[in-house]
C-alpha positions, 0 to 999 in steps of 0.5 A: 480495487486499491493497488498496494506496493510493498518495498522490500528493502534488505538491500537498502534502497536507491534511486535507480533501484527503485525506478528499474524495480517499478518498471520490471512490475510493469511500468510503462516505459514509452510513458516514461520516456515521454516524462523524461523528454519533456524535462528541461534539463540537459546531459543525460540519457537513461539505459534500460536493460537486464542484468544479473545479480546473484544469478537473478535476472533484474530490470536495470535503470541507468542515468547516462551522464555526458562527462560535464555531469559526471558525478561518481555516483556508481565509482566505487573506487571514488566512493570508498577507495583511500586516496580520493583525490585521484578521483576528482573529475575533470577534464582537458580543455585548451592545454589546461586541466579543469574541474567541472563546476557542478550545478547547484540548483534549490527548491525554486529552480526544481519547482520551475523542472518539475512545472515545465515537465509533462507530468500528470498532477499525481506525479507531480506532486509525488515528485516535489514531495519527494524533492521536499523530503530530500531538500529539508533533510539537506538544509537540516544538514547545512544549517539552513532553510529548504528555500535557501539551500542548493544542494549536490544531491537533489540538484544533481542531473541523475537524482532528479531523473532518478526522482521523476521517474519513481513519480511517474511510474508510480503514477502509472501502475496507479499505485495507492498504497506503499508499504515499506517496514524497515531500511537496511543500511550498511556502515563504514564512510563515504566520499561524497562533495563535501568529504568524508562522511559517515554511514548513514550519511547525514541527509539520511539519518535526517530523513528517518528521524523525521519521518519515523523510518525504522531503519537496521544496521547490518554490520557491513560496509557500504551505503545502502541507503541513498538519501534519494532511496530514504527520501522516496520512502519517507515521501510515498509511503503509507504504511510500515506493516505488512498484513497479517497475510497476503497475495503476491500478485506480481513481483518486480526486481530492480538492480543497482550499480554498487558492489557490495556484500548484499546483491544489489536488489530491490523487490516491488511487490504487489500485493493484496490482503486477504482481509474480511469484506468492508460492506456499506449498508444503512440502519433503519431505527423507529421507537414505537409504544402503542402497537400490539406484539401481533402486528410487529411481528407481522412487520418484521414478516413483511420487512425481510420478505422485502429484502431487508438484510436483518429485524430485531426489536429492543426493549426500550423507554421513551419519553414520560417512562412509557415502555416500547420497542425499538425497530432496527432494520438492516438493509442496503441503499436501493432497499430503504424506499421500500422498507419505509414504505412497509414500516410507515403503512403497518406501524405506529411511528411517525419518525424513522431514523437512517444511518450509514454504517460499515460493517465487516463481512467474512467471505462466504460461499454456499454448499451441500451436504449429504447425510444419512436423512437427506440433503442439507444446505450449508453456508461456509466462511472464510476466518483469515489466518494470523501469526502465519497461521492459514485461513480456516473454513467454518460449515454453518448448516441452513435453518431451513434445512436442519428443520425439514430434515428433522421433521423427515427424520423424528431427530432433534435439532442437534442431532441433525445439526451435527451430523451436516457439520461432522460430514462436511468436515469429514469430506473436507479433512478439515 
């Protein structure tokens, strides 16, 4: 069965929000570790714990940076205070005070990560799309290439854990389907390596624009969208509509790091539509004008007897104007040797036509009904509900059935008909 993740992202969205949200749903963590090891990239260690936000217990995922790597992602006295520059990292070396260089790599140095990395190929390529993503929103920004640019955020030691991890742990709950309707994002600016920028910061309008994300301004101060967070989204999602109705299978909450008026928490939940059943079955059609009406209908006795799903005939004109009859037979795959079989032996035809087809099948279950004449079989289906209104149940009594009442009985067809449905419903104050 297909895994569908639906992101809920009233929060905004980041990297680490993401990574610890995923492995609350039940990632696994030693497989993680294991990915993360095997990187060849120096001056981090990741924390996992739990945390409170807003009285919620959450999964927290911290990127430890040894202070060469430092980047302030999390200070938010840096990120938004008045007077930055008393932020600036640095550190004492020999009597003197220095900053710290900070490594630009670009996508050919990530490829040479992500290549040396133990990843499986899904997570992989989850991995480098993303990087992608990330990388052309960057050179829009700069004016440049996706080769050219070297870039703070993508190449920064965390974002690139950051990333790897969401690949991993969406590769190991083996998940198919990503459904993510609408970012929210704060407003106001934010200190970042190349100053001052407005919220959404550029990377991220960049992203949404390109891939069509709908994203809502909640008024409020505060980055709530990282452009690894947008960047995740754009790379794996695969729809931005929830169905009509659905089961929340499991739920998963991730924690950030930032303080803002919204609590700082993502919801991965796993969820499956209640939809109607997709069924494969195979169409048998043969047109034959020279059998009498006797012997099709014998051929239509034997072809259901013989597990055939559905007969019917449609008039129909063949070659030089000559009236005939179309045979369709509906059937599954184990069945069409011996339904050919049948048709070739008691028909006329020379030729049958086969074609795959789907068809949506509601769900169904079988019951019994007792009523004043007896007992009757009936056959119930589950309708989906739509516009948050629940499923209903339809009672459809057994031809079978109704005929061996009313001949019991004396009563008409209806009469029989409507009492099994009228009691069913009764009995299930439907």
């Amino acid at each position: 069965m297909m895994k569908t993740l639906y992101l809920e992202c009233y929060s905004g969205i980041s990297g680490d929000m993401t990574v610890a949200a995923l492995l609350d749903l039940g990632a696994d963590e030693q497989v993680l570790r294991h990915a993360l090891a095997s990187l060849p990239v120096k001056g981090f260690d990741i924390k996992i714990s739990r945390v409170k936000k807003s009285g919620l217990d959450v999964c927290d995922f911290d990127v430890l940076l040894d202070e060469e790597h430092e980047n302030h992602d999390h200070d938010m006295a840096y990120l938004h205070g008045d007077d930055h520059m008393e932020h600036v990292h640095t550190h004492t070396h020999g009597g003197g005070e220095h900053m710290h260089p900070h490594i630009h790599r670009g996508m050919k140095e990530i490829r040479e990560i992500l290549t040396q990395a133990d990843l499986t190929p899904r997570a992989y390529e989850t991995a480098l799309r993303i990087f992608t993503v990330l990388g052309e929103a960057e050179a829009k920004a700069h004016g440049t290439t996706l080769e050219q640019v070297h870039f703070h955020e993508v190449g920064a030691v965390d974002s690139i854990v950051d990333i790897v991890s969401v690949a991993v742990c969406l590769d190991n709950l083996n998940i198919d389907n990503v459904i993510v309707p609408v970012l929210y994002e704060g407003g106001g600016t934010i200190h970042c390596q190349h100053g001052i920028l407005p919220v959404p910061v550029p990377a991220v309008s960049n992203i949404v624009a390109a891939h069509g994300i709908r994203l809502a301004l909640t008024g409020e101060n505060g980055e709530y969208v990282t452009p690894t967070g947008a960047a995740i989204v754009a790379a794996v999602r695969t729809s931005d509509k929830l169905p009509e109705s659905f089961v929340m299978e499991k739920i998963g909450l991730g924690g950030g790091k930032r303080e803002y008026k919204r609590p700082g928490i993502l919801r991965a939940i796993l969820i499956c539509e209640e939809e109607k059943e997709q069924e494969k079955i195979w169409k048998l059609e043969s047109n034959i004008d020279d059998c009498t009406g006797e012997n099709l209908g014998y051929v239509m006795e034997r072809l259901m007897e013989a597990g055939a799903r559905d007969v019917h005939y449609s008039a129909v004109y063949m070659k030089k104007n000559r009236p005939a009859w179309q045979l369709n037979v509906i059937c599954t795959e184990e069945s069409i040797p011996k339904l050919e079989q049948i048709i070739f032996e008691e028909t006329t035809t020379i030729g049958i036509r086969k074609n795959r087809v789907e068809r949506s099948v509601l769900k169904r279950t079988f019951d019994t009904v007792q009523i004043s004449e007896g007992e009757a079989k009936v056959k119930l289906c589950q309708v989906p509900g739509r516009d948050g209104v629940k499923s209903i149940q339809r009672c459809y009594p057994e031809y079978e059935s109704v005929v061996q009442l009313c001949r019991a009985s004396g009563k008409s067809y209806q009469e029989i008909y409507q009492e099994i449905v009228a009691v069913w419903h009764e009995e299930n104050r439907w």
